[in-house]
C-alpha positions as CSV (number, residue, x, y, z in Angstrom):
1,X,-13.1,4.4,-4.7
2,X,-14.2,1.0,-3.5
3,X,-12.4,-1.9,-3.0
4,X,-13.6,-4.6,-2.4
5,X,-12.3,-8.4,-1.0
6,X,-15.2,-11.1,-0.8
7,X,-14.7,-14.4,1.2
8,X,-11.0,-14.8,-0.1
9,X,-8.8,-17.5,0.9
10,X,-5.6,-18.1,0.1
11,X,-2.3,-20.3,1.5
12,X,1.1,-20.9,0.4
13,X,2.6,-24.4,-0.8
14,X,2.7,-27.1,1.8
15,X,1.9,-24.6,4.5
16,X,-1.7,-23.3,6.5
17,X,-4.4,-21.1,5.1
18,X,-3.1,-17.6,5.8
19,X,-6.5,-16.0,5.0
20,X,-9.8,-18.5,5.4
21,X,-12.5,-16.4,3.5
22,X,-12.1,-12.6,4.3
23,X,-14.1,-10.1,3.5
24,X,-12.7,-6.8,3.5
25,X,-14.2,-3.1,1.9
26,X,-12.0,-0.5,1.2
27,X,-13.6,3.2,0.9
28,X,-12.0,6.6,-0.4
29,X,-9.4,8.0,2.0
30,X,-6.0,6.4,3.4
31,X,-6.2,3.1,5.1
32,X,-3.6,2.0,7.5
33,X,-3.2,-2.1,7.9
34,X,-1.6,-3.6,10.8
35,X,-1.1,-6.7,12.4
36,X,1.6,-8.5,13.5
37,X,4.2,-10.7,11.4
38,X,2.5,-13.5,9.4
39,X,-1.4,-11.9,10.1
40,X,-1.3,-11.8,6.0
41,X,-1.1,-8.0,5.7
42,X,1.2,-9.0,2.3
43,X,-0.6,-11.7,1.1
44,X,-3.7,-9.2,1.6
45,X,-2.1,-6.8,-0.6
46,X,-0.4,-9.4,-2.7
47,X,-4.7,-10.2,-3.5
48,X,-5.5,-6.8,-4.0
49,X,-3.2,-6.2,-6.8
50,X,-3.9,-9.1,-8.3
51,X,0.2,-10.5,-7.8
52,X,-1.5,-13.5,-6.2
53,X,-5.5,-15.4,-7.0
54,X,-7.3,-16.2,-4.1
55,X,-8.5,-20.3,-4.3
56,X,-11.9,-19.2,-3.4
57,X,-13.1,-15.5,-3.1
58,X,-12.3,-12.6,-5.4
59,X,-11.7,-8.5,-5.6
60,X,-13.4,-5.9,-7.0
61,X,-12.4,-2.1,-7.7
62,X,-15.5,0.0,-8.7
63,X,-17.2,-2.8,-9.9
64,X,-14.1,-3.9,-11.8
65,X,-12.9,-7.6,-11.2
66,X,-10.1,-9.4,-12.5
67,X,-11.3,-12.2,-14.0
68,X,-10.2,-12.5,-17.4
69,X,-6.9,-11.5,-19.1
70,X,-8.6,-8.2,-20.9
71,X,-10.6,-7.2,-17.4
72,X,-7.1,-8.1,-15.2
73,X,-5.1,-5.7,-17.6
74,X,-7.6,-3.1,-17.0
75,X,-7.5,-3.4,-13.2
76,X,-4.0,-3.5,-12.8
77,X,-4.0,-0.2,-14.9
78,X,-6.1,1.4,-11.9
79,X,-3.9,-0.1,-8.8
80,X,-0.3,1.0,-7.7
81,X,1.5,-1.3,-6.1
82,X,5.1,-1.0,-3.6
83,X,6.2,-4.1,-2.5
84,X,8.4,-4.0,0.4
85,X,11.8,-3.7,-1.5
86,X,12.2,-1.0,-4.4
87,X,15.0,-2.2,-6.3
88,X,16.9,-0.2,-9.1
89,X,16.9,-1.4,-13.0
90,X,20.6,-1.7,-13.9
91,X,21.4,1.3,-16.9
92,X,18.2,2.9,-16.3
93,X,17.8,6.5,-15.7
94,X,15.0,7.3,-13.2
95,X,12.3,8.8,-16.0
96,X,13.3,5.8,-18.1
97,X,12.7,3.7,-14.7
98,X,9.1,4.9,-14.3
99,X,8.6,5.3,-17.5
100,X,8.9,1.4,-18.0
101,X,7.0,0.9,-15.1
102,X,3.9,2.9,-17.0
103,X,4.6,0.8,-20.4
104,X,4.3,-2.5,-18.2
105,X,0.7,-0.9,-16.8
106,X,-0.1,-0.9,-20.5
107,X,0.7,2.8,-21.2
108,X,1.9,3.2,-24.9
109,X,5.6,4.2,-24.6
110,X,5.2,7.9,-25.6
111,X,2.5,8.4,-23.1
112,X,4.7,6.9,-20.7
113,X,7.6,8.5,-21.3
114,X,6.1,12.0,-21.4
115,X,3.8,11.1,-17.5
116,X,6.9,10.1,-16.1
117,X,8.7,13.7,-15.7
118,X,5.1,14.8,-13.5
119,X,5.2,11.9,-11.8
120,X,8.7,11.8,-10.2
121,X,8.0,15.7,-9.7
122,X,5.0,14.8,-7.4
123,X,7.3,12.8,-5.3
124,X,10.1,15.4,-5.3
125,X,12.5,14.0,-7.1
126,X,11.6,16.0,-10.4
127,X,15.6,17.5,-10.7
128,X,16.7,13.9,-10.6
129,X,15.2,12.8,-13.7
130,X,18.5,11.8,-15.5
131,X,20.1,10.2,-12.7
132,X,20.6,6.6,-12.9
133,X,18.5,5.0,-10.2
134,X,21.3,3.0,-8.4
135,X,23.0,6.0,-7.1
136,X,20.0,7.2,-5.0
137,X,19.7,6.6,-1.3
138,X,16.7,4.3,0.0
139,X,14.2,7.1,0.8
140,X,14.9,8.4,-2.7
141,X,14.3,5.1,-3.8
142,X,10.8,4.3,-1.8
143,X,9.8,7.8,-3.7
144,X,10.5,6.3,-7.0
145,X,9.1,3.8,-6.3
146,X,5.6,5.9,-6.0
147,X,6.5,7.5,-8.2
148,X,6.2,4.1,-10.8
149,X,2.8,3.4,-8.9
150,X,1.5,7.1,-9.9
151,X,2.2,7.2,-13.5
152,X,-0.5,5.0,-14.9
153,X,-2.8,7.5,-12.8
154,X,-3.8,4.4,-10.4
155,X,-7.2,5.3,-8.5
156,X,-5.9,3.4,-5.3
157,X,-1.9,3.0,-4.3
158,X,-1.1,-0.6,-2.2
159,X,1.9,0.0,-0.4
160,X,3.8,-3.1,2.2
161,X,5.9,-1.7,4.6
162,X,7.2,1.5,2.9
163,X,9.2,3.1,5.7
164,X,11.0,-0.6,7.0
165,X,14.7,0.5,7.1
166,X,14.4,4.2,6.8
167,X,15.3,6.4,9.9
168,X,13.3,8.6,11.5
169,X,13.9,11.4,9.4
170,X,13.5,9.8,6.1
171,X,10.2,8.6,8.0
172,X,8.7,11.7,8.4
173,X,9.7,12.6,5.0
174,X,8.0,9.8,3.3
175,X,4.5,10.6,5.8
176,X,4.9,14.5,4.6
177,X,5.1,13.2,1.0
178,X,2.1,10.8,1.6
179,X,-0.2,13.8,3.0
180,X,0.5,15.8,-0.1
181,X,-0.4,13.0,-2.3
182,X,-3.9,11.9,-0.5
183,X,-5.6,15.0,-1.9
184,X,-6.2,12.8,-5.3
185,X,-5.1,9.5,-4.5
186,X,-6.2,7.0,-2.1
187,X,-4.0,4.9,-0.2
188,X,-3.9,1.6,1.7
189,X,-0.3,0.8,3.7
190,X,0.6,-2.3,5.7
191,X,3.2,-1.3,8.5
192,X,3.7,-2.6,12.0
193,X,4.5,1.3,13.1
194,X,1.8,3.0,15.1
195,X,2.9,6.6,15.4
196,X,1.2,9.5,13.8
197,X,-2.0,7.7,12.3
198,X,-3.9,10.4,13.1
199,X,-2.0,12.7,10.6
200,X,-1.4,10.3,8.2
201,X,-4.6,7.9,7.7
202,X,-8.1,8.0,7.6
203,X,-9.0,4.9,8.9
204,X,-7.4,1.5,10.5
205,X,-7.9,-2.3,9.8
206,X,-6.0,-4.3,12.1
207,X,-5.2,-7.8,10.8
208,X,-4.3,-10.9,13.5
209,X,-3.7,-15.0,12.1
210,X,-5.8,-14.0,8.7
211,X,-8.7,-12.4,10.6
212,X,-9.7,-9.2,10.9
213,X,-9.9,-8.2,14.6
214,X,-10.5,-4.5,14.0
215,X,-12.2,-2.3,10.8
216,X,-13.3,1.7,11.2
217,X,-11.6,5.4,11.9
218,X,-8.4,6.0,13.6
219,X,-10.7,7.7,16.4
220,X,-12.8,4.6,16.8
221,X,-9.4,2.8,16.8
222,X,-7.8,5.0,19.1
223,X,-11.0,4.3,21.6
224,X,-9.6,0.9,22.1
225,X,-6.9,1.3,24.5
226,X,-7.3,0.8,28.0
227,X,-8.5,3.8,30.4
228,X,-5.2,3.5,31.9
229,X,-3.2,4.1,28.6
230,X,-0.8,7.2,28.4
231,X,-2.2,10.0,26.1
232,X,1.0,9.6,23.8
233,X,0.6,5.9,23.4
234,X,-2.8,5.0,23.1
235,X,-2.4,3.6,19.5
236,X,0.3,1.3,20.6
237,X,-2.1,0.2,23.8
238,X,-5.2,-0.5,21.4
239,X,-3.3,-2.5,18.7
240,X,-1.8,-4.4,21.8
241,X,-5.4,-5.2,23.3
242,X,-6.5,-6.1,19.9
243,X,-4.0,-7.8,19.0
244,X,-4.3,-10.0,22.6
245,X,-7.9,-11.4,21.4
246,X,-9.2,-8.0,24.1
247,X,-12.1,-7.4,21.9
């Protein structure tokens, strides 16, 4: 899997460029993305899935680029996407939930409603299948919500701040689930949390004011931190010197 951002910029309505021509390539693996609030870790992702155009620049997955309605239907089809809330469909069971999710990727219905039943069972929630998706709790819900981003067999999964509100224990639920899951999918998440990226990711890009102030493994990442940093914190020390223009 390659994904691939080249000299994109992009900025809201009345407001400043958040990202002034990045360049960005995403490899095979799980991909961690931090930065700060307003670095444009969502409006990154937001690119990525094709949810928003660049003004100048452009993606491409596997030589795939969205750049007409046919090729942009195609590439959507490959790419999962979680945005920050996962919200319920009133009167919607949750294999009917995901199941609509597959038929908006461009799945024919039957196809979608027959991958939807292995899809919530990779996610655990296979024994909910005919519950109604508003009684679940919100780490249930970030799981369905993978669960929608699995079932068109997407080659890479975008996900923006997955574990924001969950406690710790629904945490290190959702980081178990996301192990499981990397043996045939590939991953990129935006979160401001530093803990346990060796375990969970592959490799880091750190993302400050629309720049990229850091790109490679968790180990190279890790390397960062002062001398002087505590063994336990030393990914919190690095994003902090990075993050303070310590390059």
């Amino acid at each position: 899997m390659t994904l691939e951002m080249n000299r994109c910029t992009f900025g809201y309505r009345r407001g400043a460029r958040v990202l002034n021509e990045l360049s960005l390539t995403f490899v095979s693996g799980n991909t961690v993305l931090l930065g700060p609030n307003g670095a444009g870790k969502s409006t990154l992702l937001g690119i990525a899935a094709s949810a928003l155009s660049p003004k100048n620049g452009h993606v491409v997955l596997n030589g795939l680029r969205p750049d007409s309605r046919s090729r942009r239907r195609r590439y959507r089809r490959r790419v999962g996407w979680l945005p920050q809330q996962v919200r319920p469909v009133a009167g919607l069971q949750l294999r009917e939930q995901v199941a609509y999710a597959g038929w908006l990727k461009g799945m024919s219905r039957r196809t979608a409603w027959d991958e939807a039943v292995p899809a919530l069972q990779r996610v655990g929630l296979g024994d909910l299948v005919s519950r109604s998706s508003r009684e679940l709790s919100g780490g249930q819900l970030r799981r369905l919500g993978i669960a929608q981003t699995l079932v068109h067999g997407s080659q890479v999964v975008l996900m923006d701040e997955p574990t924001a509100g969950l406690d710790p224990y629904q945490r290190g639920v959702f980081r178990d689930l996301l192990g499981e899951l990397s043996s045939s999918t590939n991953f990129i998440v935006s979160t401001h949390q530093t803990e346990d990226l060796a375990e969970s990711f592959d490799s880091v890009v750190l993302l400050d004011r629309g720049t990229v102030r850091f790109q490679g493994t968790v180990a190279e990442f890790l390397k960062k931190a002062p001398a002087q940093s505590a063994p336990g914190r030393l990914a919190e020390a690095a994003y902090n010197r990075l993050t303070n223009g310590g390059l």
